[in-house]
Residue frames as qw, qx, qy, qz and C-alpha x, y, z in Angstrom:
[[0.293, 0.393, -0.020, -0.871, -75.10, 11.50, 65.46],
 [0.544, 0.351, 0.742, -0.172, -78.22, 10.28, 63.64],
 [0.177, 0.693, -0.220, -0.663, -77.45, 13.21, 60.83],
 [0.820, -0.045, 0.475, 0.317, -76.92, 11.61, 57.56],
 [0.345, 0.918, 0.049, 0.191, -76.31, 14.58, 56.01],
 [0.391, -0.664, 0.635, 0.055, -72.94, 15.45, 59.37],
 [0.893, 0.001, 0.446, -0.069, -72.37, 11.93, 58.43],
 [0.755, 0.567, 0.077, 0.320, -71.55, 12.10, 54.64],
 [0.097, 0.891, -0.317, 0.310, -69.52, 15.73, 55.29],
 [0.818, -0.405, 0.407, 0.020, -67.90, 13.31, 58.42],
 [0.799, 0.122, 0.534, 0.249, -66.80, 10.51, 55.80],
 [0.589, 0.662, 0.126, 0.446, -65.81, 13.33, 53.16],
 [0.048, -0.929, 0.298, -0.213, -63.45, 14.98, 55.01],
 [0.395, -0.732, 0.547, 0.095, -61.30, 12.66, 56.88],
 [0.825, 0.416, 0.366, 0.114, -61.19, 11.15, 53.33],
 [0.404, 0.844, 0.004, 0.352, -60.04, 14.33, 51.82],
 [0.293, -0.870, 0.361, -0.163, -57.72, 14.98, 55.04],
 [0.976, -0.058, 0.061, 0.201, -56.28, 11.13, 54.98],
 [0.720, 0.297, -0.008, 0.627, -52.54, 11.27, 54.80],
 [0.091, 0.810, -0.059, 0.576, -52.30, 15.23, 56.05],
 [0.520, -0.267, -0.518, 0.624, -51.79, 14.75, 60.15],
 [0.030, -0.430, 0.072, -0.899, -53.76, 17.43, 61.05],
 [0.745, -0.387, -0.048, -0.542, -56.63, 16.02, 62.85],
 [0.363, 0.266, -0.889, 0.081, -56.01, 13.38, 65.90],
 [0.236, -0.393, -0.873, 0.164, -58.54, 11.73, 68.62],
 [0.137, -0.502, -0.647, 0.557, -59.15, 14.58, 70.24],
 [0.126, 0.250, 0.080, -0.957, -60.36, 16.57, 67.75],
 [0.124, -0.204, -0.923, -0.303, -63.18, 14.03, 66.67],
 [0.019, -0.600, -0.799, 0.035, -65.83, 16.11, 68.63],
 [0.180, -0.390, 0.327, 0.842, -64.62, 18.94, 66.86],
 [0.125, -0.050, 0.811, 0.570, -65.11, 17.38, 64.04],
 [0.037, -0.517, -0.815, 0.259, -68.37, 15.93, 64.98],
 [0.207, 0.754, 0.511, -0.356, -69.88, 19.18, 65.58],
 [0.209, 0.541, -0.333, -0.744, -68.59, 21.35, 62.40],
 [0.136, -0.274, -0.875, -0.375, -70.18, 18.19, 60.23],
 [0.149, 0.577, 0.753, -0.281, -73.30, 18.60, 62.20],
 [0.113, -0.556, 0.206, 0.797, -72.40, 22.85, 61.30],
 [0.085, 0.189, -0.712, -0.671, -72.04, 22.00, 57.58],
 [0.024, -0.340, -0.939, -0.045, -75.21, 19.85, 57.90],
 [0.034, -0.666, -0.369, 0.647, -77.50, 22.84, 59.65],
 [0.086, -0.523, 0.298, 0.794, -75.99, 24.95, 57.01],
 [0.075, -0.006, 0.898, 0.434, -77.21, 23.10, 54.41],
 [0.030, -0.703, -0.710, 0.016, -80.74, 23.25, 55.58],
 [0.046, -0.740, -0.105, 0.662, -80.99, 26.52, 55.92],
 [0.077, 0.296, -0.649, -0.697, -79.85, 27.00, 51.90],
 [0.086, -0.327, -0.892, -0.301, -82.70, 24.53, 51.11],
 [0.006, 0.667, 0.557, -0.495, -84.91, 26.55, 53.60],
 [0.223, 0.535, -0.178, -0.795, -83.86, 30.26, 51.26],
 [0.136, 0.072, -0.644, -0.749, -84.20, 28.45, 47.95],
 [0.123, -0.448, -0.867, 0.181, -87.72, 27.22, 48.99],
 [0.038, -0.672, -0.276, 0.686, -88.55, 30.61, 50.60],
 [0.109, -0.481, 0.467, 0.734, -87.16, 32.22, 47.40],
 [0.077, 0.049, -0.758, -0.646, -89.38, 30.07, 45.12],
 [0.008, 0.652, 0.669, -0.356, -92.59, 30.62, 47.03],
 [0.247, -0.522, -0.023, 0.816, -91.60, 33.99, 46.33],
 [0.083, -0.033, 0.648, 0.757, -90.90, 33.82, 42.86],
 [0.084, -0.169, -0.917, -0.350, -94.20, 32.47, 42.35],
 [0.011, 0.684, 0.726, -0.064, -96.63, 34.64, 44.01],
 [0.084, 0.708, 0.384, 0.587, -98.61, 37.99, 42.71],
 [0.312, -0.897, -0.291, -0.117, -99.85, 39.16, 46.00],
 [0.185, 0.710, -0.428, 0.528, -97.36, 42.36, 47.56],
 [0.491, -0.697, 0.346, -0.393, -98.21, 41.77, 51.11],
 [0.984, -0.025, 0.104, 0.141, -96.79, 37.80, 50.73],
 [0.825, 0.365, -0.134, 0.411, -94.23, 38.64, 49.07],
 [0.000, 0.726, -0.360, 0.586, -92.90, 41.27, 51.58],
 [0.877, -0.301, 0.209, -0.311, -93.66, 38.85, 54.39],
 [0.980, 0.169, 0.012, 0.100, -91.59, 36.31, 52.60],
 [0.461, 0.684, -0.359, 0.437, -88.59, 39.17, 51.64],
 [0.525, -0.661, 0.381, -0.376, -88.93, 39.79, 56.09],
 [0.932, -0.265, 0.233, -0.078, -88.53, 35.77, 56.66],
 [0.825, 0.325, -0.052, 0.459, -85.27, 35.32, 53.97],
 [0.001, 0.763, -0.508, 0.399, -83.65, 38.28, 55.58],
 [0.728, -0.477, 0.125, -0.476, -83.87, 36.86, 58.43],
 [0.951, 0.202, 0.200, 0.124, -82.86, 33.26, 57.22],
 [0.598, 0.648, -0.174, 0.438, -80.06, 35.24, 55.56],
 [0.235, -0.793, 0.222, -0.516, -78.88, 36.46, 58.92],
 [0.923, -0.252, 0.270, -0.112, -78.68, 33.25, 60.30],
 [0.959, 0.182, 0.145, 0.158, -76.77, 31.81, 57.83],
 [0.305, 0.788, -0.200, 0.495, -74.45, 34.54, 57.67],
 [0.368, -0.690, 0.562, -0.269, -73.72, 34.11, 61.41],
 [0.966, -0.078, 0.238, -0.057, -73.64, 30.25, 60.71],
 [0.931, 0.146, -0.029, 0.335, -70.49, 30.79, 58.59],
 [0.009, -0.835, 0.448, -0.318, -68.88, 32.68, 60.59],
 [0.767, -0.375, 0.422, -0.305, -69.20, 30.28, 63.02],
 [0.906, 0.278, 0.252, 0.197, -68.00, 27.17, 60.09],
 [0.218, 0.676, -0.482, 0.513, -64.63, 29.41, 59.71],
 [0.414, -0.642, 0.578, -0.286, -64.05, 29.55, 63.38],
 [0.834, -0.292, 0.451, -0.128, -64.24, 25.63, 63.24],
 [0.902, 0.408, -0.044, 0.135, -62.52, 25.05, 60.26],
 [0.191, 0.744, -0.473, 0.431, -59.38, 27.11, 61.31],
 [0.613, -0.468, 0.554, -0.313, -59.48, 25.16, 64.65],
 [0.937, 0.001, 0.344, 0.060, -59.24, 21.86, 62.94],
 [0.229, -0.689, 0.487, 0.485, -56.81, 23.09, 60.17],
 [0.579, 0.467, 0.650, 0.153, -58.70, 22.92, 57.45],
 [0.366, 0.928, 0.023, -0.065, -57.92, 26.54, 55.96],
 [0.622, 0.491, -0.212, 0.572, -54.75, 27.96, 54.19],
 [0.030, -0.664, 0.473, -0.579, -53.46, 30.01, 57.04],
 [0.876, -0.399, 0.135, -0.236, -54.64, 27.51, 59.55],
 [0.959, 0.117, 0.120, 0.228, -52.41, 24.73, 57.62],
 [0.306, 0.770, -0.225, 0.513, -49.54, 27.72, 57.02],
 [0.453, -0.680, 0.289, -0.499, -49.68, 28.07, 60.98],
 [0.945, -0.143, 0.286, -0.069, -49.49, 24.32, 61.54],
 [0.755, 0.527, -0.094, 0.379, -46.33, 24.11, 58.72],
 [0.286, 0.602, -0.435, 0.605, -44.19, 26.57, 60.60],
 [0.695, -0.558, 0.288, -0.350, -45.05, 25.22, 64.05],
 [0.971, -0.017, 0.141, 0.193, -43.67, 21.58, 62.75],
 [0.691, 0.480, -0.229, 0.490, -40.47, 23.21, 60.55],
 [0.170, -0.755, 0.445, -0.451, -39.51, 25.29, 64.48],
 [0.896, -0.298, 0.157, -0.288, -40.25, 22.08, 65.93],
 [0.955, 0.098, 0.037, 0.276, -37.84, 20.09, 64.12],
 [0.316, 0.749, -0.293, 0.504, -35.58, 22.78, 64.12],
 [0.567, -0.646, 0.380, -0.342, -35.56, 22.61, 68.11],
 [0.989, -0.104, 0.086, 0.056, -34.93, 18.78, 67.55],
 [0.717, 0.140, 0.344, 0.589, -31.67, 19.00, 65.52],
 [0.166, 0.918, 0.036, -0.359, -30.47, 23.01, 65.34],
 [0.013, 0.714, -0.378, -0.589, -27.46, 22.37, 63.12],
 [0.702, 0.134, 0.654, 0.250, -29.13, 20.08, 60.91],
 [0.451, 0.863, 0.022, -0.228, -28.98, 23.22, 58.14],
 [0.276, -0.778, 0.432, 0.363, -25.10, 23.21, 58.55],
 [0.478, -0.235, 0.770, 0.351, -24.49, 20.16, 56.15],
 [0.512, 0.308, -0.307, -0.741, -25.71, 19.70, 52.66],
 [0.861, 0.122, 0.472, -0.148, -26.81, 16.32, 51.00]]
């Protein structure tokens, strides 16, 4: 990806994820496309506050209704866009229930490995 916006969000996350084992090869074009996601998203915010300060800044009604028609709009988008950033963050296990879901999958797991390791104390 030529993004260098995906890019940064890329290089800040599997910073912020380092050390966690949640993410592994195959979920790099996952990844990939919720950075691009987060990237999009971004524009679109720069697109309303833009829109929004055209707005601000003109007298005439029929513009500025014109303008309210295009930020709905824009606001609609971006409102399905993070729905859409959820759905991929929970797939990668990047939210609290995601990572909750991914915690009690490993503690059954190891439980399967070694069922009477409760029995003893330390």
């Amino acid at each position: 990806n030529k993004d260098p916006v995906a890019q940064r969000y890329w290089k800040s996350i599997l910073e912020r994820m380092e050390g966690l084992s949640i993410l592994d090869d195959l979920d790099s074009e996952m990844l990939a496309n919720y950075c691009s996601a987060l990237s999009r998203r971004e524009a679109l915010n720069a697109l309303c506050r833009e829109l929004m300060s055209a707005m601000e800044k003109t007298s005439d009604a029929g513009n500025r209704l014109a303008m309210i028609e295009k930020l709905d709009g824009l606001m609609a988008k971006l409102q399905s866009h993070e729905k859409t950033l959820l759905s991929y963050a929970d797939k990668l296990g990047m939210t609290p229930e995601a990572r909750a879901r991914l915690a009690r999958k490993r503690a059954a797991q190891e439980a399967e490995k070694d069922p009477d390791a409760d029995l003893f104390g330390d």
